[in-house]
N, CA, C, O and CB atoms as a CASP TS submission, in Angstrom:
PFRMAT TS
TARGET T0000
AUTHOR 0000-0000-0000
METHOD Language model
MODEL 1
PARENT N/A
ATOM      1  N   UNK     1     -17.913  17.862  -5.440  1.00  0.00           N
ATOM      2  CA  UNK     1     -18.245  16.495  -5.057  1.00  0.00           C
ATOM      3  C   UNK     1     -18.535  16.469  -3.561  1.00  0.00           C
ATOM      4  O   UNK     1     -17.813  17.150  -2.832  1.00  0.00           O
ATOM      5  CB  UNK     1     -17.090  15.508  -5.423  1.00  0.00           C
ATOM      6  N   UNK     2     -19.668  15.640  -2.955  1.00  0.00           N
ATOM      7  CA  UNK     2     -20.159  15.734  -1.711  1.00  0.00           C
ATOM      8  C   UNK     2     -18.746  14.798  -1.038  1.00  0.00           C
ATOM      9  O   UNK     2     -17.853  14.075  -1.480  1.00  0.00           O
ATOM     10  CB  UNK     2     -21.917  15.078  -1.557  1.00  0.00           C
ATOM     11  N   UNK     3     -19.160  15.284   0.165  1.00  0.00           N
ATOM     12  CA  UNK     3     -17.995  14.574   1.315  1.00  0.00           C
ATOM     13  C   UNK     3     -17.921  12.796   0.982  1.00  0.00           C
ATOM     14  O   UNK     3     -17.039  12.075   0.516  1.00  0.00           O
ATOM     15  CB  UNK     3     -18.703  14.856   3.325  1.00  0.00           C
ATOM     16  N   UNK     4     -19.432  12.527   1.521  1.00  0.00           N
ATOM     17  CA  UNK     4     -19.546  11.121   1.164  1.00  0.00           C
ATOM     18  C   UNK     4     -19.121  10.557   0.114  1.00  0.00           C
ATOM     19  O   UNK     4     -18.384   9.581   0.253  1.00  0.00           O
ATOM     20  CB  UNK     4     -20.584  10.784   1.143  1.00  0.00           C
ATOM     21  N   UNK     5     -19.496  11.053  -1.312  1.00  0.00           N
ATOM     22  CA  UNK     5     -19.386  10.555  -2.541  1.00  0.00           C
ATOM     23  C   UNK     5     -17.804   9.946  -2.245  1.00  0.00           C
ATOM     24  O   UNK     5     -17.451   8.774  -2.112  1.00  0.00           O
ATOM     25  CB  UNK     5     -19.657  11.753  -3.819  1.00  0.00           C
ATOM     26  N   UNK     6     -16.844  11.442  -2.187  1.00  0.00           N
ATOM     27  CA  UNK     6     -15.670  11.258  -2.401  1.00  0.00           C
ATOM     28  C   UNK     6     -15.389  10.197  -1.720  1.00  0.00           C
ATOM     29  O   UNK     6     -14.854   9.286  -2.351  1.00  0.00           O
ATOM     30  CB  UNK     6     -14.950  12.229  -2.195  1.00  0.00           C
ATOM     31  N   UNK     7     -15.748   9.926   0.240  1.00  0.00           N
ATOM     32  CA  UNK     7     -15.124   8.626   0.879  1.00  0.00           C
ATOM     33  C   UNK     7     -15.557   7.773   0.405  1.00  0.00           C
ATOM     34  O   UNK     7     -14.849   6.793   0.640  1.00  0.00           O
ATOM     35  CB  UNK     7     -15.212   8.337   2.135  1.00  0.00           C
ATOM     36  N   UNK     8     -16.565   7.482  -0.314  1.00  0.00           N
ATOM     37  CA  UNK     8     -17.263   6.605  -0.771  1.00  0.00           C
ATOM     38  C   UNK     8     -16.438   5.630  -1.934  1.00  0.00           C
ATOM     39  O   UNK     8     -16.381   4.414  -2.114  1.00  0.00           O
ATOM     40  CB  UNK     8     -18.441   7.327  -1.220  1.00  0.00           C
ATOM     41  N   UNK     9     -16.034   6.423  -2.391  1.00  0.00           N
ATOM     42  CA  UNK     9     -15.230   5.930  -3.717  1.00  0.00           C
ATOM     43  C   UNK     9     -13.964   5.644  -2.871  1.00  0.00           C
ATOM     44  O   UNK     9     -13.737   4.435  -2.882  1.00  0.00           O
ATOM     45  CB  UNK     9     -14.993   7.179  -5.158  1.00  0.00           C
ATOM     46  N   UNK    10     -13.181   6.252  -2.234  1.00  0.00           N
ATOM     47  CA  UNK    10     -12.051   6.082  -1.855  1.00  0.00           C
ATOM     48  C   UNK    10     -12.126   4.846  -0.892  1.00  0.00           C
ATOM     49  O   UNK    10     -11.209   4.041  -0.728  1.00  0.00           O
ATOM     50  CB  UNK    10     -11.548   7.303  -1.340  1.00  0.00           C
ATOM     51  N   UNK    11     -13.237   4.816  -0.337  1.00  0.00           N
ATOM     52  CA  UNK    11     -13.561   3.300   0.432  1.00  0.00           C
ATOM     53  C   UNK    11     -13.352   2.168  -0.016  1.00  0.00           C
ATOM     54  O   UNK    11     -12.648   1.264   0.435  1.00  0.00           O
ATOM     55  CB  UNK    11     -14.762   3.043   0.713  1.00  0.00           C
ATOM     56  N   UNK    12     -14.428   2.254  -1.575  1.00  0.00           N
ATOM     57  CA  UNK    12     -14.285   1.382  -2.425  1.00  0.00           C
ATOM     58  C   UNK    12     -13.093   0.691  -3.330  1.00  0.00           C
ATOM     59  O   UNK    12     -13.011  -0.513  -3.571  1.00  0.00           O
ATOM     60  CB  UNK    12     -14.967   1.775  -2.966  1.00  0.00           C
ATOM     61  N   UNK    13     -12.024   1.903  -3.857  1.00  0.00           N
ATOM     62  CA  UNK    13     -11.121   1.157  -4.644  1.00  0.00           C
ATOM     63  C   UNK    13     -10.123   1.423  -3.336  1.00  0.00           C
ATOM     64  O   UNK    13     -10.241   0.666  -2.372  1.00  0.00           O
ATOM     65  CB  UNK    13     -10.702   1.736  -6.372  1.00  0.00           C
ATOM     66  N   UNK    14      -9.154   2.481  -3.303  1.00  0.00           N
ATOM     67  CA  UNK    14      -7.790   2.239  -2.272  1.00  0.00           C
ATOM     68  C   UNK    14      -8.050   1.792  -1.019  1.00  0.00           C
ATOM     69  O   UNK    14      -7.185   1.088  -0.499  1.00  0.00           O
ATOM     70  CB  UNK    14      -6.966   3.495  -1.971  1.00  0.00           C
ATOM     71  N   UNK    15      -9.092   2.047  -0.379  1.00  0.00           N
ATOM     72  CA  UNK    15      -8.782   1.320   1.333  1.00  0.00           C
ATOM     73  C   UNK    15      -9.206  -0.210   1.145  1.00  0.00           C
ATOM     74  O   UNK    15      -8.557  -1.056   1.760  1.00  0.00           O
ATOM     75  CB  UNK    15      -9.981   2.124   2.862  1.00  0.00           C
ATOM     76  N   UNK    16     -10.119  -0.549   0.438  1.00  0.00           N
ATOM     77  CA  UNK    16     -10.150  -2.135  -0.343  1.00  0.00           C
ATOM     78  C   UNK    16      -8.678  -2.815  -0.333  1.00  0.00           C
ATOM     79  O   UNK    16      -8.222  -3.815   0.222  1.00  0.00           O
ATOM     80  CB  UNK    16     -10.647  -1.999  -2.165  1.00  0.00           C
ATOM     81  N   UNK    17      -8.229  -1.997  -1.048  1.00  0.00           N
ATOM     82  CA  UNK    17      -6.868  -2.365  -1.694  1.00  0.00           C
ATOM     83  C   UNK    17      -5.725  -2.476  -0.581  1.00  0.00           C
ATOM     84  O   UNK    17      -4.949  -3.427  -0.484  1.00  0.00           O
ATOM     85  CB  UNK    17      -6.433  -1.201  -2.821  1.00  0.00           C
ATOM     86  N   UNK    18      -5.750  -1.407   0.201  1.00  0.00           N
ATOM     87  CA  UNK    18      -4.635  -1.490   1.463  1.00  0.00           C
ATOM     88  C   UNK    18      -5.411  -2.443   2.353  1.00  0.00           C
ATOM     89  O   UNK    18      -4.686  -3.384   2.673  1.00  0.00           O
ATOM     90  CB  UNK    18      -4.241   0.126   2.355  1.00  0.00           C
ATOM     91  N   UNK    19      -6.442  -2.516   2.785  1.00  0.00           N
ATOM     92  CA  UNK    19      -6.909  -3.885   3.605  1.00  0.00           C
ATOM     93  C   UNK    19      -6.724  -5.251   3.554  1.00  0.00           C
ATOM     94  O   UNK    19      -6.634  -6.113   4.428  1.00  0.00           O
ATOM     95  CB  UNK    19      -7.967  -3.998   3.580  1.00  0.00           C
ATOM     96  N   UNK    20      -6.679  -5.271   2.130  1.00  0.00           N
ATOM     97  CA  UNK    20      -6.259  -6.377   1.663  1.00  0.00           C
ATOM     98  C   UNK    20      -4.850  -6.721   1.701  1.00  0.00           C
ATOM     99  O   UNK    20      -4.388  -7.857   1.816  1.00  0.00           O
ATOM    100  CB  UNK    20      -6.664  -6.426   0.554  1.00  0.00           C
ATOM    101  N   UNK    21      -4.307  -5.793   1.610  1.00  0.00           N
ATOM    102  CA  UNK    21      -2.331  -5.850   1.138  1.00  0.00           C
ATOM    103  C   UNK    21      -2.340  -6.264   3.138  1.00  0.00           C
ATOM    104  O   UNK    21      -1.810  -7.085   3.887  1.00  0.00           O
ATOM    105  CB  UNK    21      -1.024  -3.358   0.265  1.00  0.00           C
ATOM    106  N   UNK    22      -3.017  -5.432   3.211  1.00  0.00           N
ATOM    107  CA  UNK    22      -2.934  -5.351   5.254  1.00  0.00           C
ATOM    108  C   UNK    22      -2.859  -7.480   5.421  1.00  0.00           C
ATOM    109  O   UNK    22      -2.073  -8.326   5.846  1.00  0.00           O
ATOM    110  CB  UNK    22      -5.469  -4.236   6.430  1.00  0.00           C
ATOM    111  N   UNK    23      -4.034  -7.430   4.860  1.00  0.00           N
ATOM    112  CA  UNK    23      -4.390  -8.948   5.516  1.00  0.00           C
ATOM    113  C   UNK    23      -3.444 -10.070   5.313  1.00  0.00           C
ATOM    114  O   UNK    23      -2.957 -10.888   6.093  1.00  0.00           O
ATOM    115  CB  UNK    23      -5.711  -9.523   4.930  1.00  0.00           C
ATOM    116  N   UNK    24      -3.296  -9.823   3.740  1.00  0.00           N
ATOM    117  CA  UNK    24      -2.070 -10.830   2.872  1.00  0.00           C
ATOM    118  C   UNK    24      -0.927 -10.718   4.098  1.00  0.00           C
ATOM    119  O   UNK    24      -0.516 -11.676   4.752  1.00  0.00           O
ATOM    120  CB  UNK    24      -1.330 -10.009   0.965  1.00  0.00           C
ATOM    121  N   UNK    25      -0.515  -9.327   4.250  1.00  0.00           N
ATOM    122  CA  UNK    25       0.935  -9.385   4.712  1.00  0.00           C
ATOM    123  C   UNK    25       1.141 -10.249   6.711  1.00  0.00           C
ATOM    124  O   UNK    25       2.113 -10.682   7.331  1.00  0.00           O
ATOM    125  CB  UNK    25       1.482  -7.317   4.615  1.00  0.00           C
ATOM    126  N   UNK    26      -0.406 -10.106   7.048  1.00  0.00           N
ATOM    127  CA  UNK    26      -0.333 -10.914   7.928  1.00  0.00           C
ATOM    128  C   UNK    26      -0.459 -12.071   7.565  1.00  0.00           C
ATOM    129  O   UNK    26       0.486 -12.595   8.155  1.00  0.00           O
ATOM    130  CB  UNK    26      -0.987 -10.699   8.732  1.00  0.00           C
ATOM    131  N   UNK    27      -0.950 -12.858   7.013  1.00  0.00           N
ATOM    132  CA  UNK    27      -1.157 -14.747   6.706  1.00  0.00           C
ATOM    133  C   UNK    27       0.595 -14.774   6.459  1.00  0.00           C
ATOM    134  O   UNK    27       1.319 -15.671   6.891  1.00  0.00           O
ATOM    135  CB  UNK    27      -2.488 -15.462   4.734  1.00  0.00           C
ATOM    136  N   UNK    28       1.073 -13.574   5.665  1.00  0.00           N
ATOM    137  CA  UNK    28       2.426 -14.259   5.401  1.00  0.00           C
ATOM    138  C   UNK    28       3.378 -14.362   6.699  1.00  0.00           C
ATOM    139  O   UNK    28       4.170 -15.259   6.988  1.00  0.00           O
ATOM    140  CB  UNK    28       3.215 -13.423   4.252  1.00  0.00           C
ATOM    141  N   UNK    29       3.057 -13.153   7.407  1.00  0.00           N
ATOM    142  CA  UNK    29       3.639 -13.308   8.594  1.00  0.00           C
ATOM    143  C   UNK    29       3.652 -14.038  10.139  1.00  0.00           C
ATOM    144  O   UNK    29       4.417 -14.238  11.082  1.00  0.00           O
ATOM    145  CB  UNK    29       3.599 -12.486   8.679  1.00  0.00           C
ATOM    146  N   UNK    30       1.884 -14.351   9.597  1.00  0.00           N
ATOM    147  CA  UNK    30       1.806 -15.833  10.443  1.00  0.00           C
ATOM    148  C   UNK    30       2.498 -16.909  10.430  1.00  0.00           C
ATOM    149  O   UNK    30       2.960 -17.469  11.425  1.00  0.00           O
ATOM    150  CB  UNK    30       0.846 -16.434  10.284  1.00  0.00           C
ATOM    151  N   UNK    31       2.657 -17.418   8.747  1.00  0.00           N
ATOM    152  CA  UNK    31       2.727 -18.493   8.162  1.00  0.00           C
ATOM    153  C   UNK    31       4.498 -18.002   7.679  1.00  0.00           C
ATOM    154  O   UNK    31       5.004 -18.326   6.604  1.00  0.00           O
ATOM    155  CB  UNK    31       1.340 -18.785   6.962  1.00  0.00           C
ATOM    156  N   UNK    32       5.014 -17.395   8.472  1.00  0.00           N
ATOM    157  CA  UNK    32       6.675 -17.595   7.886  1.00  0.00           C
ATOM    158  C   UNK    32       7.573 -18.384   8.302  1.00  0.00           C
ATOM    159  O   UNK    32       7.656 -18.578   9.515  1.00  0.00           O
ATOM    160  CB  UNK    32       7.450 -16.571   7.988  1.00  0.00           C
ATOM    161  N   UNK    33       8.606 -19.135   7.261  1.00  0.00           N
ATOM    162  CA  UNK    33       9.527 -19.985   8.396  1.00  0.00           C
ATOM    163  C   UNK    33       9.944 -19.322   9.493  1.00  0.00           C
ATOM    164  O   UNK    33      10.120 -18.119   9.690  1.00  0.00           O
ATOM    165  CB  UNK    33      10.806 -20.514   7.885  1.00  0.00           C
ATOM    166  N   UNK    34      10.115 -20.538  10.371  1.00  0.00           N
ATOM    167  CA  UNK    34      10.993 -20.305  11.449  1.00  0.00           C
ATOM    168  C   UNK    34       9.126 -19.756  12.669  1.00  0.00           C
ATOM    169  O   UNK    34       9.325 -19.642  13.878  1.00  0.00           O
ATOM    170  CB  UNK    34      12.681 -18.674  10.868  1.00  0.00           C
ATOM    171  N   UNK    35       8.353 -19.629  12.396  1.00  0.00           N
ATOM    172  CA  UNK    35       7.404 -18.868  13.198  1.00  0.00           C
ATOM    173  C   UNK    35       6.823 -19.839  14.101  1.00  0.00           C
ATOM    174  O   UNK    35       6.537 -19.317  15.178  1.00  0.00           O
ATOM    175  CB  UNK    35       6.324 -18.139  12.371  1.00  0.00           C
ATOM    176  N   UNK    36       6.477 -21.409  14.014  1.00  0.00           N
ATOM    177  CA  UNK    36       6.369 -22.306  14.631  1.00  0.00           C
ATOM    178  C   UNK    36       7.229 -22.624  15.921  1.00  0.00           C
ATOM    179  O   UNK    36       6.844 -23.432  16.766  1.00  0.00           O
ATOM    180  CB  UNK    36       6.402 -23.035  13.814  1.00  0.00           C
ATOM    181  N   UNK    37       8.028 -22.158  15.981  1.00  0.00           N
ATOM    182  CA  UNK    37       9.149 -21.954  17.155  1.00  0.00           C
ATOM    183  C   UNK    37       8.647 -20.968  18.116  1.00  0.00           C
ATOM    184  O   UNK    37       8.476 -21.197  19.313  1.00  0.00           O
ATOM    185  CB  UNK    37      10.619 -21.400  16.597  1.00  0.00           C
ATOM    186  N   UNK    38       8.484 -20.170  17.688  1.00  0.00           N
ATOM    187  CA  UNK    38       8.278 -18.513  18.369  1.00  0.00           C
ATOM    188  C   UNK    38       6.682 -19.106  19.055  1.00  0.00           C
ATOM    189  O   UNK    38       6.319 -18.708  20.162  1.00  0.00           O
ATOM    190  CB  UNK    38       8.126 -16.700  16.773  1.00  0.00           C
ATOM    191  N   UNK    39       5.996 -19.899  18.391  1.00  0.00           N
ATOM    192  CA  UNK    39       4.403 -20.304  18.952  1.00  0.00           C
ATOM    193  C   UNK    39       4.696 -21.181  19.601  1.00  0.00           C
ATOM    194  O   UNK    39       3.692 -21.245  20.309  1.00  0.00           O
ATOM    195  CB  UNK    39       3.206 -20.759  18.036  1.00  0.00           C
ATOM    196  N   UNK    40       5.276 -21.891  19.905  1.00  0.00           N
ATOM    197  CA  UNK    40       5.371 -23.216  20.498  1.00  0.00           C
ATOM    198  C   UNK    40       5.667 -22.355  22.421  1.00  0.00           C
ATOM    199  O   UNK    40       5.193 -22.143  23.537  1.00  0.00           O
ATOM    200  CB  UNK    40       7.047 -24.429  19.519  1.00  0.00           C
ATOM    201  N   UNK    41       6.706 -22.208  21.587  1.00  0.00           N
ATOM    202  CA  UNK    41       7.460 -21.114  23.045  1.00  0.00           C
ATOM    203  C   UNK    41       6.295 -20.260  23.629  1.00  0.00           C
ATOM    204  O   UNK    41       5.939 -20.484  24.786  1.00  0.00           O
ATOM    205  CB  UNK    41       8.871 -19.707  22.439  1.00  0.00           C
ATOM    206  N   UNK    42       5.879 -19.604  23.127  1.00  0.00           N
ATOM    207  CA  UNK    42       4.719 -18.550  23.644  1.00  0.00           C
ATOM    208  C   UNK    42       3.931 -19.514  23.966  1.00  0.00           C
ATOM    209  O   UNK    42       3.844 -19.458  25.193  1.00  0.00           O
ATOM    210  CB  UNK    42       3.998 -17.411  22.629  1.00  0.00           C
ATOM    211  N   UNK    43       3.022 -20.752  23.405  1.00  0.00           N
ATOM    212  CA  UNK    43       1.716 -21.378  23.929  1.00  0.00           C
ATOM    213  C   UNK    43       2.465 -22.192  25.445  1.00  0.00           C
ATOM    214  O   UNK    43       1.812 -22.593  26.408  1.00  0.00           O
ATOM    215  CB  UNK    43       0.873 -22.677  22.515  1.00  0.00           C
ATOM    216  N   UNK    44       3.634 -22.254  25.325  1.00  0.00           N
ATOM    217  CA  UNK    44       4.334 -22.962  26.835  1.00  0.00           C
ATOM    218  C   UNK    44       4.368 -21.999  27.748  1.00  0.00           C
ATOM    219  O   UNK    44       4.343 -22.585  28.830  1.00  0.00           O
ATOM    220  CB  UNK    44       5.936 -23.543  26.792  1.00  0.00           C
ATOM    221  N   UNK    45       4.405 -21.031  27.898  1.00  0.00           N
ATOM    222  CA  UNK    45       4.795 -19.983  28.755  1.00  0.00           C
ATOM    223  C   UNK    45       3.497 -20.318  30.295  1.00  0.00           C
ATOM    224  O   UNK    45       3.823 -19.995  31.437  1.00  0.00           O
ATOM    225  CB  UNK    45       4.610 -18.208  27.693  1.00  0.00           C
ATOM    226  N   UNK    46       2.485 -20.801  30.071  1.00  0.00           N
ATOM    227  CA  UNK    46       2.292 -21.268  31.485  1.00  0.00           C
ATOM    228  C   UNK    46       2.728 -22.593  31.838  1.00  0.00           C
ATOM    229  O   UNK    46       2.596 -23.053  32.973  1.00  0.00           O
ATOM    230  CB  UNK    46       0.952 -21.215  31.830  1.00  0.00           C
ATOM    231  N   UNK    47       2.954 -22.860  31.418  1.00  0.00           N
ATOM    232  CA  UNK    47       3.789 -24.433  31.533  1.00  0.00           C
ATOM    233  C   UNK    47       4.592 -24.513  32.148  1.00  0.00           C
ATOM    234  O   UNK    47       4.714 -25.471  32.911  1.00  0.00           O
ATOM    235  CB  UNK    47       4.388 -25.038  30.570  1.00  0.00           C
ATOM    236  N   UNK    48       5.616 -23.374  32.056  1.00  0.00           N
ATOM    237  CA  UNK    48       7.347 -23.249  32.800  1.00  0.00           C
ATOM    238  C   UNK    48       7.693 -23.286  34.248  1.00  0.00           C
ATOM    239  O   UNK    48       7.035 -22.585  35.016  1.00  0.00           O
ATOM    240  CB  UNK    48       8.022 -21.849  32.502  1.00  0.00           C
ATOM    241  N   UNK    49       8.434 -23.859  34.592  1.00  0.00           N
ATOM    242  CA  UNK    49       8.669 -23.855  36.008  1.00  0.00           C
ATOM    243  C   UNK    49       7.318 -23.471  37.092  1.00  0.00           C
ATOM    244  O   UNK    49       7.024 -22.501  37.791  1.00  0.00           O
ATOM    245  CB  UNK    49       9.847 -22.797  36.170  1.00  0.00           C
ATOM    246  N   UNK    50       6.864 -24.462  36.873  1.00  0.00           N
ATOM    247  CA  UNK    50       5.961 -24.536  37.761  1.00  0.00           C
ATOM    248  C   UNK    50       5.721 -26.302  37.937  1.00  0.00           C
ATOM    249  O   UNK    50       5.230 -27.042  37.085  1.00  0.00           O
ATOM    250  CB  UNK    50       4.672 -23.592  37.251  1.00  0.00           C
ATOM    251  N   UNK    51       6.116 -26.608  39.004  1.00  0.00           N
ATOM    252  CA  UNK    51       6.285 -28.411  39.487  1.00  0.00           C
ATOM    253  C   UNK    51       4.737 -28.796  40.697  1.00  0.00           C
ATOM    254  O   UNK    51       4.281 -29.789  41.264  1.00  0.00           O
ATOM    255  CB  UNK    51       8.382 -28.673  40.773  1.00  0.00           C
ATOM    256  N   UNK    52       4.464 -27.597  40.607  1.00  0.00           N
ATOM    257  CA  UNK    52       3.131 -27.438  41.972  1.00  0.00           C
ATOM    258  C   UNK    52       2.247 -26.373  41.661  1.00  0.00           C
ATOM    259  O   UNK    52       2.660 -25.231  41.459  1.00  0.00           O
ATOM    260  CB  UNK    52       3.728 -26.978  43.660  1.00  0.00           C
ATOM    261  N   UNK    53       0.795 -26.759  41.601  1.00  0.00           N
ATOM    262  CA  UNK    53      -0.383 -25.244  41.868  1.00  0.00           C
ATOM    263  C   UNK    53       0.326 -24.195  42.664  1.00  0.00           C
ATOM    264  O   UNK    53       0.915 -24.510  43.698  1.00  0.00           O
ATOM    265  CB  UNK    53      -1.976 -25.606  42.937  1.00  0.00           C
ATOM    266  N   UNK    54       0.298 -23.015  42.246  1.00  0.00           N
ATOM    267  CA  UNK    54       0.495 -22.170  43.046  1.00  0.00           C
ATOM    268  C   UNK    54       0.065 -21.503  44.489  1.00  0.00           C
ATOM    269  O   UNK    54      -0.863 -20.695  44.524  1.00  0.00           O
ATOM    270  CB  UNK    54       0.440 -21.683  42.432  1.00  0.00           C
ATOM    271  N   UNK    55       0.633 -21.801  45.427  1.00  0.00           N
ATOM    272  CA  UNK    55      -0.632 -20.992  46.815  1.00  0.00           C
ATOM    273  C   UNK    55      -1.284 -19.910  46.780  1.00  0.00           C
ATOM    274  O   UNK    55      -1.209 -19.241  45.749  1.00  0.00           O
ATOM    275  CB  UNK    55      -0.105 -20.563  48.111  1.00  0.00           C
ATOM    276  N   UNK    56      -2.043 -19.475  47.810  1.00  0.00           N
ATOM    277  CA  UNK    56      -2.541 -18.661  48.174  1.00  0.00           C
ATOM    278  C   UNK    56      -1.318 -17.107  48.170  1.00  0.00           C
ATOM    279  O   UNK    56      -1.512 -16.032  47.603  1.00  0.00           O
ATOM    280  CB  UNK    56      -3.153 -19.297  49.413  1.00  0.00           C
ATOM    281  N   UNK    57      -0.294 -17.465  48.879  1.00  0.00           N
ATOM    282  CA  UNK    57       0.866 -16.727  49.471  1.00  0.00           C
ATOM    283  C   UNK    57       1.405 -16.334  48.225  1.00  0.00           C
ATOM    284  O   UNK    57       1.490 -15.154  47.886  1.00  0.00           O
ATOM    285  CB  UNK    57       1.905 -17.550  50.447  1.00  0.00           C
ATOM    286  N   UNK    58       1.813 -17.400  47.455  1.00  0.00           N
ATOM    287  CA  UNK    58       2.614 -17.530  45.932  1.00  0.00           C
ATOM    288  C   UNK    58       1.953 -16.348  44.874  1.00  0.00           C
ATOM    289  O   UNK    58       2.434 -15.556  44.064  1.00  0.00           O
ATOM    290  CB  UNK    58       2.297 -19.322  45.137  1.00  0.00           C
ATOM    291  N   UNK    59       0.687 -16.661  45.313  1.00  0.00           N
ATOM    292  CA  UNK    59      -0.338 -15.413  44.267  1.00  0.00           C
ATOM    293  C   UNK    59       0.040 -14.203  44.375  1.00  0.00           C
ATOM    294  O   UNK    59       0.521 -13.549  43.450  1.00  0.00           O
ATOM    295  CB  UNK    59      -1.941 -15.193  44.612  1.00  0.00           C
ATOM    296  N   UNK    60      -0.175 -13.745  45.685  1.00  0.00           N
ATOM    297  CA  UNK    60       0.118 -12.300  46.125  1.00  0.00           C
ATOM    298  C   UNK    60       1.340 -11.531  45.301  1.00  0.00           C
ATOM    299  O   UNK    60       1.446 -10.497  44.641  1.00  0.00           O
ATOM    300  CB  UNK    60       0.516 -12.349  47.718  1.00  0.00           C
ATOM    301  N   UNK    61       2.027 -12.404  45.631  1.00  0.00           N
ATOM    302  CA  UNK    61       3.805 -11.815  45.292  1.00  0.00           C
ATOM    303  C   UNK    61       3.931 -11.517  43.721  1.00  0.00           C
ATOM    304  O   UNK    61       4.997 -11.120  43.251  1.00  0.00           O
ATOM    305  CB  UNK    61       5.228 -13.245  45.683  1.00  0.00           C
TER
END
C-alpha cells in the first residue's frame, strides 16, 4: 500500500475521530460549571488596581 493511500485512510476515519473527541472535550471544558468565575477574573485582570493611567516612569518599571 502507497504511503499516501495508507495516511489517507487513516486521515479519514481515526484522526476524524480524535479531532473531533479533541473539539467535544473542549466546548465541555469551556462550558463547565464553576468556569464563568475563572473568566470573569481573567477578563478583569486589566481592570485591577489601577485608580490612574499609568505614566511614562510607571511603564518602564
Amino acid at each position: 500500500m502507497e504511503e499516501y493511500t495508507l495516511l489517507r485512510q487513516f486521515a479519514d476515519s481515526w484522526m476524524l475521530l480524535l479531532l473531533f473527541a479533541f473539539f467535544v472535550g473542549i466546548v465541555i471544558w469551556v462550558f463547565r460549571p464553576g468556569a464563568s468565575k475563572d473568566y470573569k477574573d481573567t477578563a478583569n485582570i486589566p481592570f485591577r488596581h489601577q485608580d490612574k493611567p499609568a505614566t511614562s516612569e510607571e511603564a518602564r518599571q
